[in-house]
C-alpha positions, 0 to 999 in steps of 0.5 A: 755519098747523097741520096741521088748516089745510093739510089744508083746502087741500088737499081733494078736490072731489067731485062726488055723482051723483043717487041715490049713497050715501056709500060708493058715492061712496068706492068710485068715487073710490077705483077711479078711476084718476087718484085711485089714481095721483095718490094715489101719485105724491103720496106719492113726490114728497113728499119732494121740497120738504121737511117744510114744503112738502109737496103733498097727494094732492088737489093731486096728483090735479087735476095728474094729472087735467088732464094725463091729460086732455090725453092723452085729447084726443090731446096727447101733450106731457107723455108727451114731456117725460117719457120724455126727462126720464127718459132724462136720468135714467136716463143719469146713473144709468149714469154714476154707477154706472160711476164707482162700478165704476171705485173698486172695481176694483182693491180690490173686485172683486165691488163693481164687478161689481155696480156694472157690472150696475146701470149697463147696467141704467140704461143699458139703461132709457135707450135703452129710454125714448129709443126710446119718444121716438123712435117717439112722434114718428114717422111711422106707417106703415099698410098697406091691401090692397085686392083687384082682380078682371080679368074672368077671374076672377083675383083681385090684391091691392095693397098701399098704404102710408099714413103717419101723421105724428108729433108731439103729436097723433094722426093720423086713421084712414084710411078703407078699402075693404072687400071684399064678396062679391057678383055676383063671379067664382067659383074652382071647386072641387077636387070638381065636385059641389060649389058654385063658391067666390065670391071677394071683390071690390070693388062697382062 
């Protein structure tokens, strides 16, 4: 197979939207963020299976574009998978780097300082991802004020905690009550000339 063919596999599908130009089709692929990203992580991960086995940017792009799409849906799988990929990464980077530091130590000290400062970098990279994992799948917790008159004109504000459960889909928002300023009790004010100031309250 040449070159020639495996650049015809690899070819981007696109879409021409009524009345585009050519480099007005250009323009929006190449400001459209999954081409962007996709096009870089393609020329990263390249290396990865060796010289004949080499992904395309367009390859790259469709994977990106369907787990970016699952994302938006509120799938929050992959953004899982990755962040604890990533620690386990980042954890054997700081093993690694210590293990360096440990040779150095008696031989060349400032090789080992310098081996230190990388390894609690990683590690501190790692408990940064594994937080991030953490609070992807917690409950979150939100609060909602809401605002009670008496009928002698003494306003008390209640808080009520809502909590939204984690996981790998997103929790739906919780509806609130909103104050309105309406036939409501009034505070007065410091200066009797002027108006009485209303106060909010809830309708009904």
């Amino acid at each position: 197979m040449t070159k020639k063919d495996k650049t015809k596999l690899g070819a981007l599908s696109v879409v021409r939207r009524e009345g585009e130009t050519d480099g007005h089709v250009l323009a929006r692929i190449a400001l459209d963020p999954v081409a962007r990203h996709g096009a870089v992580a393609g020329t990263f991960a390249a290396q990865l299976f060796g010289e004949d086995h080499r992904t395309t940017n367009a390859d790259s792009i469709t994977v990106m574009g369907d787990e970016v799409e699952k994302a938006a849906n509120g799938d929050l799988t992959f953004a899982s998978r990755m962040l604890a990929a990533q620690a386990l990464s980042l954890d054997a980077m700081f093993t690694e780097m210590v293990r360096r530091a440990g040779n150095h130590m008696s031989v060349h000290p400032e090789g080992m300082e310098r081996y230190m400062r990388l390894a609690l970098k990683a590690q501190s990279a790692c408990r940064t991802s594994l937080e991030a994992l953490a609070k992807l799948h917690q409950p979150r917790e939100q609060t909602v004020k809401h605002v009670y008159v008496s009928d002698g004109g003494q306003a008390v504000i209640a808080d009520q905690f809502h909590q939204h459960a984690g996981g790998v889909k997103n929790g739906k928002p919780v509806e609130q009550s909103h104050a309105t300023l309406g036939d409501c009790a009034t505070l007065p004010r410091a200066d009797s000339l002027r108006e009485a100031m209303p106060i909010a309250c809830r309708e009904g």
